[in-house]
C-alpha positions in Angstrom: -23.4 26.2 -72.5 -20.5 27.1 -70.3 -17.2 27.6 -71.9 -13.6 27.8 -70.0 -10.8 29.1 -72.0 -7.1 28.6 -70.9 -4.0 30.3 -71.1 -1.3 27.7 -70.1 1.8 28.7 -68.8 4.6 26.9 -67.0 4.2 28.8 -63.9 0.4 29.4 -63.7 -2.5 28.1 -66.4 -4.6 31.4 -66.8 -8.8 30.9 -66.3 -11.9 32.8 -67.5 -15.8 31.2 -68.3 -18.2 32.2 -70.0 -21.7 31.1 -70.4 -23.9 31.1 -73.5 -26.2 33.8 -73.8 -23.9 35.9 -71.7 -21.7 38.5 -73.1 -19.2 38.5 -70.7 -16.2 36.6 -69.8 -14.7 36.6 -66.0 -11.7 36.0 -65.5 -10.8 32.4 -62.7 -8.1 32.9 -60.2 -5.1 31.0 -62.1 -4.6 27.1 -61.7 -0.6 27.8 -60.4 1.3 25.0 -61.8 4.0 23.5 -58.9 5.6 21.3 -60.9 5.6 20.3 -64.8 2.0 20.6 -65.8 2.1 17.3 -67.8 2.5 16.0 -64.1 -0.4 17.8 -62.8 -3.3 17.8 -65.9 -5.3 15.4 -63.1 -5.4 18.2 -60.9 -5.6 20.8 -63.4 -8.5 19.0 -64.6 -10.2 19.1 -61.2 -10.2 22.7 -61.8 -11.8 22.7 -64.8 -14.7 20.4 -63.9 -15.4 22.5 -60.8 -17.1 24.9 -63.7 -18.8 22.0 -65.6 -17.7 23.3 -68.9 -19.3 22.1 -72.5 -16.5 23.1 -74.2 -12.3 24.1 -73.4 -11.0 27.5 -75.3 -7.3 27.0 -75.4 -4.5 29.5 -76.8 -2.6 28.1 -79.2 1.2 30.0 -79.1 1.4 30.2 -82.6 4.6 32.2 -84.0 3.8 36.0 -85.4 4.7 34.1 -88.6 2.3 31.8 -88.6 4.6 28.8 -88.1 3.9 26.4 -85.1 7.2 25.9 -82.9 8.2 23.9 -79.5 5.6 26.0 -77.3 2.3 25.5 -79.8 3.1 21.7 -80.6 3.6 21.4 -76.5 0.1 23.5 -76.1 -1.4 21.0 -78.8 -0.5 17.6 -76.7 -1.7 19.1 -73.2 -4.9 20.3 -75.6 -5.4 16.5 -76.8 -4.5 14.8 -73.2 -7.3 17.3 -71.8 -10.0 16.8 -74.8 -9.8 12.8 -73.3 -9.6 13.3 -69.4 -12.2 15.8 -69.7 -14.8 14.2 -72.4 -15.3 17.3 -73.5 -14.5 19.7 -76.9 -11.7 20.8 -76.7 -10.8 24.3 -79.8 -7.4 25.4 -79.6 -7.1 29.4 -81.1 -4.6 31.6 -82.0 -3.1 33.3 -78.8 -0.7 35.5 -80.9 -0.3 38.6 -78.8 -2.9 38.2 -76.4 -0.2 38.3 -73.4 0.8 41.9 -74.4 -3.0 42.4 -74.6 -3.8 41.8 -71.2 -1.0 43.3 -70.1 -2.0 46.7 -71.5 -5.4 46.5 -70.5 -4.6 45.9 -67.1 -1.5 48.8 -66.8 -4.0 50.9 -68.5 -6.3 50.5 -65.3 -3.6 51.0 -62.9 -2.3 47.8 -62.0 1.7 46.9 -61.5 4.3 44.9 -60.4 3.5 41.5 -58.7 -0.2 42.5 -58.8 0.0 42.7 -62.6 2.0 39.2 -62.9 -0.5 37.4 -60.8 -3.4 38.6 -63.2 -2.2 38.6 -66.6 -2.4 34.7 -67.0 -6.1 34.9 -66.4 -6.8 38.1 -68.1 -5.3 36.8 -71.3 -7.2 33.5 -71.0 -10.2 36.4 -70.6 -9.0 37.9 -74.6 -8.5 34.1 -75.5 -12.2 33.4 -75.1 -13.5 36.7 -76.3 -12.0 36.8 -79.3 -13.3 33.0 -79.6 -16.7 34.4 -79.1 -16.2 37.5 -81.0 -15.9 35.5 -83.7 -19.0 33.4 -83.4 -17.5 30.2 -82.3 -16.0 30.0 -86.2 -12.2 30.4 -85.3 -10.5 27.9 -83.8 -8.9 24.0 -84.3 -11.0 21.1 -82.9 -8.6 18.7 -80.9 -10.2 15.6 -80.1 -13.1 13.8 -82.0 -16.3 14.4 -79.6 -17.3 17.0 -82.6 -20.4 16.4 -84.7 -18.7 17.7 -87.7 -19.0 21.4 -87.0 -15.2 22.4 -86.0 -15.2 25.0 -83.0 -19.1 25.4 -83.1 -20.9 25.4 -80.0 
C-alpha cells in the first residue's frame, strides 16, 4: 500500500510517501501552489496520482486548544474535494505543531534561510505521515465514504 501525506499551505502543499512494509517516509519536492489552491486541486491532483497512492494523510490545522477554526474547516473541504477527484481514502490528522517540528529538525542538521523555507512544507508533511504510522493507522478522521467501516485503517 502506498500512502502520501500532505501538508497544504497557501504557498506550497508539502509531500512525503510511504509504502507499507516500509519504515520510512521520504519526503516529495513540494506541489508550489501559483494561485488559490481550490483553483489548482486538478493539478495538485496530478501530483498525487503520479505516486499511485491507496490512501491521502492530510494535516488537519487544528488549534492548540483543540477547537477547529478558518484554516482546519478550509483543510477539511480541500480534504473532501480530493477524497472524490482522487477515489481514494482520504484521513485527515492532527498537524498541531508539526511545522515547528520540521523546522527544528532541519536547523538541527544545519539547514537555513531560503534552503530551510523550501523544505519545511515537505518535511512536515514527512512528521504528518509518521506520526500517522507511528500510531498504527488508528489516529486520524476518515473524509469521504470509500471506507469499509474501519476509520483511518489501511
Amino acid at each position: 500500500m502506498r500512502i502520501v501525506g500532505l501538508d497544504l499551505g497557501k504557498k506550497r502543499v508539502g509531500m512525503a510517501m510511504a509504502s507499507s512494509g516500509v519504515d520510512v517516509v521520504v519526503p516529495l519536492e513540494p506541489f508550489v501552489v501559483a494561485a488559490e489552491l481550490k483553483s489548482e486541486l486538478g493539478k495538485l491532483c496530478d501530483r498525487i496520482q503520479e505516486y499511485d497512492p491507496d490512501l491521502v494523510v492530510i494535516g488537519d490545522p487544528i488549534s492548540l486548544d483543540g477547537s477547529r477554526g478558518i484554516a482546519s474547516r478550509g483543510v477539511r473541504q480541500i480534504a473532501e474535494l480530493l477524497s472524490g477527484k482522487l477515489g481514494v481514502r482520504v484521513v485527515l490528522v492532527d498537524e498541531r505543531l508539526t511545522s515547528r517540528e520540521a523546522t527544528s529538525v532541519l536547523a538541527g542538521i544545519g539547514v537555513k534561510g531560503r534552503e530551510l523555507r523550501r523544505k519545511v512544507d515537505s518535511s512536515s508533511a514527512v512528521v504528518i505521515l509518521t506520526h500517522y504510522l507511528e500510531s498504527g493507522n488508528s489516529v486520524g478522521e476518515l473524509i469521504g465514504d470509500l471506507n469499509d467501516g474501519d476509520p483511518g485503517r489501511a
